[in-house]
Steps between C-alpha positions, in 0.01 A plus 500: 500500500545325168831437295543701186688188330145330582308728385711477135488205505432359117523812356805664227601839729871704524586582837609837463588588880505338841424121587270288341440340868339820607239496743157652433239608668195527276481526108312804345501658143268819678822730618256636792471218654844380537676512858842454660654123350250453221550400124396761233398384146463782260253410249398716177095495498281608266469860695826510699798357515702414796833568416394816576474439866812328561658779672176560734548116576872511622379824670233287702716223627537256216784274473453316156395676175389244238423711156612487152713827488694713754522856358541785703535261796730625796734244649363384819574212757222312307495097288386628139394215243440601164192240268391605186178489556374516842125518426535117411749425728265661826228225509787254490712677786156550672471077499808462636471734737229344621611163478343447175091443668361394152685201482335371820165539375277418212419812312274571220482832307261631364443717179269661277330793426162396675425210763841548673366625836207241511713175422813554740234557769281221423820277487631617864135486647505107349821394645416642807154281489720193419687521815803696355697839667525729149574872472381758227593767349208670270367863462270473746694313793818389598479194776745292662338227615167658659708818556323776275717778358398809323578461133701807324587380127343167308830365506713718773876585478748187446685591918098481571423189332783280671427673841145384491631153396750452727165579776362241343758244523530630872121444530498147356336565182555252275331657192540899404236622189573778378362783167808563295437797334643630146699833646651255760602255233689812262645632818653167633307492856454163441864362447616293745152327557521116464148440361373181469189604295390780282112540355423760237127642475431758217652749308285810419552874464710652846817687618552613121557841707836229607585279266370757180439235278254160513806318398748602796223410748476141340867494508536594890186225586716219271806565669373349836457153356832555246692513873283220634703202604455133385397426807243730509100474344397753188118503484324748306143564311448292210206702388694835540694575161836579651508200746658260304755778412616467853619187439686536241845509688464355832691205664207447748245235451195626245164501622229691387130528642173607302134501440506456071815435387696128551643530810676288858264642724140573331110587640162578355283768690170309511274736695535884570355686783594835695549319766740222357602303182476101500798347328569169365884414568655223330120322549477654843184716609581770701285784588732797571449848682641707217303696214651596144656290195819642587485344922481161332791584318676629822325168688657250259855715532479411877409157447734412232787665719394296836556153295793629328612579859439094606164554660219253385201551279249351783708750812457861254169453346300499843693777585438735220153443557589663846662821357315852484599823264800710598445857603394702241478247216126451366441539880045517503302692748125522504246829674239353645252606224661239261778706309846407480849682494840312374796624586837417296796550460498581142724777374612346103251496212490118492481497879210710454337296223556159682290631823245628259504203301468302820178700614344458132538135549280470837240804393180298539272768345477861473744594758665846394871495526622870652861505480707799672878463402769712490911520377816534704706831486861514429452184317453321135262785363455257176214297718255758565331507208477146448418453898201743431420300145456169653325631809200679234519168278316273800361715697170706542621767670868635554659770787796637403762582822757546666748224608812564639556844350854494672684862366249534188173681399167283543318689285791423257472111536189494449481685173769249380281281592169649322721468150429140542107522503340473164233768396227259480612381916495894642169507604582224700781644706552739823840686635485521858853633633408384863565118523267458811245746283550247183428214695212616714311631118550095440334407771222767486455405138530143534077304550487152687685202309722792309895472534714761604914438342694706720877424354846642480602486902371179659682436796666835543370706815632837385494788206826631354457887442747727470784278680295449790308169586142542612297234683249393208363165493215376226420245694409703869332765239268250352398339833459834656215524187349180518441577845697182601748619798 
């Protein structure tokens, strides 16, 4: 049991009813889950809103209601605390709740449209390798320590978030990275998180579907470092157009990382190879497992972020030599007869174009490129064309299919998607509804030394159709191809 007046504690609320040194049981804003002695907090989402469900809650056992309005309420033996805006307030009742986890540790968020995923992983894989407990919380994994979690959101629910910290704290960590993503910055999950770092990536074309304009999406990524405090790191791209933008209003520390443009942290990419790039860090060789312009922009992310953190040029270098690709990002495998498949995790058009990019700039020869790519359903239908454009611009041959179709037509998406192809580029493209279908024509078509881009789900081990999840991995396809189970 925790005391309400803690859980207010440092925030402007009316106590409408009862005693503000109520005990509760748990705090939940989901009205199903709420039993006997628990705290309610009725927030208005972007698809429902919880004052709706107030009633339900009293009906279920709860004894304090924490909303912004009380209409149609029926007296009950129950505390009620009005806020005016709860959806800001929850992360911050969440903290205390929790006895406020994220000041204990060191944690870094990260943002971006690409690279988010590959950089808060890399980071918690390095502190682990310098001798560190950390926890992480990405869209592949959640772990607490070496405790693997499923993952269910990039950046889950702001009750979630402080749960998994306080397991950290409980755990030891000393360190939690995390992928901040831009719905969970416009809907406040991350409000009551004491960071102590924040790194932004890239901004490209995503979640207009969301945000509806390019403008509100920059606007939801800059407020993360606008909230940052002094305390706190701000490092973003200097090469990327909108990083210094970022800045602009931040009380944390400025840093910014880059391959071209004047910068703290800067490399050069001396050598390119599929099977790594070598880098030259602030005069330091280092050969490094990772393929792809854009990985040495992730790689120099995660380096600049270790030092920023107090950790020594001579203890990370070594290290990042050490680290390998994250599931489903530029991940390589190779048939025995000499071709090879990438898998990534690219679903934007400049996600898209920086893998392609990255496999134009180790071709050796006259490798064909066969790319098989497909768009999300139920989300920003503005892409597909442009997804489809940059796949025809750099590659030999394109498959057009499904992704995660979730409630709509394939065959739909993928004529969205054909609008993007240029007359001239038709003759060079196949629609293949069947995913598994798509990729095995790749791999049919594909000769010794040619490369097979299979993007859009990466990591993900299932296919969204029609509301229900199928078990559909590109990687387990591919292998089952190459003959290499």
């Amino acid at each position: 049991m925790t005391n309400l007046k803690k859980i207010l504690n440092g925030l402007d609320y009316e106590l409408l009813a009862g005693k503000p040194e109520a005990a509760v049981g748990q705090l939940h804003f989901d009205s199903r889950k709420v039993t006997p002695g628990d705290a309610f907090v009725a927030v208005a989402g972007t698809h429902v809103d919880g004052h709706q469900f107030i009633q339900k809650a009293i009906a279920q056992g709860a004894s304090v209601i924490i909303a912004e309005k009380f209409e149609d309420v029926e007296p009950a033996d129950v505390t009620f605390v009005r806020m005016n805006d709860t959806a800001v307030a929850l992360g911050q009742l969440a903290a205390n709740f929790y006895g406020n986890p994220s000041g204990k540790l060191k944690v870094v968020g990260v943002t971006g449209t690409n690279g988010k995923t590959t950089i808060a992983t890399l980071l918690y894989l390095l502190f682990k390798k310098l001798g560190y407990q950390a926890g992480l919380i990405s869209t592949i994994k959640y772990y607490i320590g070496d405790e693997e979690l499923p993952a269910t959101h990039t950046t889950p629910d702001a009750l979630q978030i402080q749960k998994l910290m306080a397991l950290m704290v409980e755990k030891g960590c000393g360190y939690c990275f995390m992928e901040v993503s831009s719905h969970a910055i416009h809907q406040d999950r991350i409000s009551g998180i004491d960071f102590d770092g924040g790194i932004f990536t890239n901004l490209t074309h995503d979640h207009l579907d969301y945000h509806q304009t390019f403008a509100e999406y920059l606007k939801a990524k800059k407020k993360f470092f606008d909230q940052l405090p002094a305390k706190a790191f701000a490092l973003t791209n200097a090469d990327e157009k909108n990083g210094l933008v970022m800045l602009q209003n931040t009380a944390a520390s400025k840093k910014t990382y880059g391959l071209k443009a004047l910068a703290d942290y800067k490399c050069k990419v001396l050598e390119k190879h599929f099977d790594g790039m070598l880098l030259s860090v602030e005069g330091q060789e280092v050969w490094t497992h990772f393929a792809g312009l854009f990985n040495a922009y992730n790689l120099m992310a995660v380096y600049a972020a270790a030092v920023l953190l107090g950790e020594s040029f001579e203890s990370v270098l070594p290290i990042i030599s050490e680290l390998r690709s994250v599931a489903g990002r530029f991940e390589i495998l190779r048939s025995p007869d000499g071709k090879y498949a990438v898998v990534d995790y690219a679903h934007t058009p400049d996600a898209l174009k920086n893998v392609l990019n990255g496999i134009t700039e180790i071709r050796t020869g006259n490798e064909q490129v066969i790319t098989v790519v497909g768009a999300g359903g139920d989300r920003d239908k503005t892409k597909r064309p442009i997804m489809a454009h940059e796949a025809a611009l750099q590659s030999d041959k394109v498959i057009l299919t499904s992704d995660n179709p979730r409630s709509e037509v394939p065959e739909q998406i993928i004529a969205d998607m054909q609008t993007g192809i240029e007359p001239h580029q038709k003759n060079k493209v196949l629609s293949i509804v069947s995913r598994r279908e798509a990729i095995r024509t790749a791999c049919m078509l594909a000769q010794p030394g040619d490369i097979v881009l299979v993007a859009g789900k990466g990591h993900e081990d299932y296919q969204e159709i029609k509301g229900v999840k199928h078990h559909f991995d590109d990687k387990e396809v591919i292998k089952e191809i190459f003959n290499l189970n």
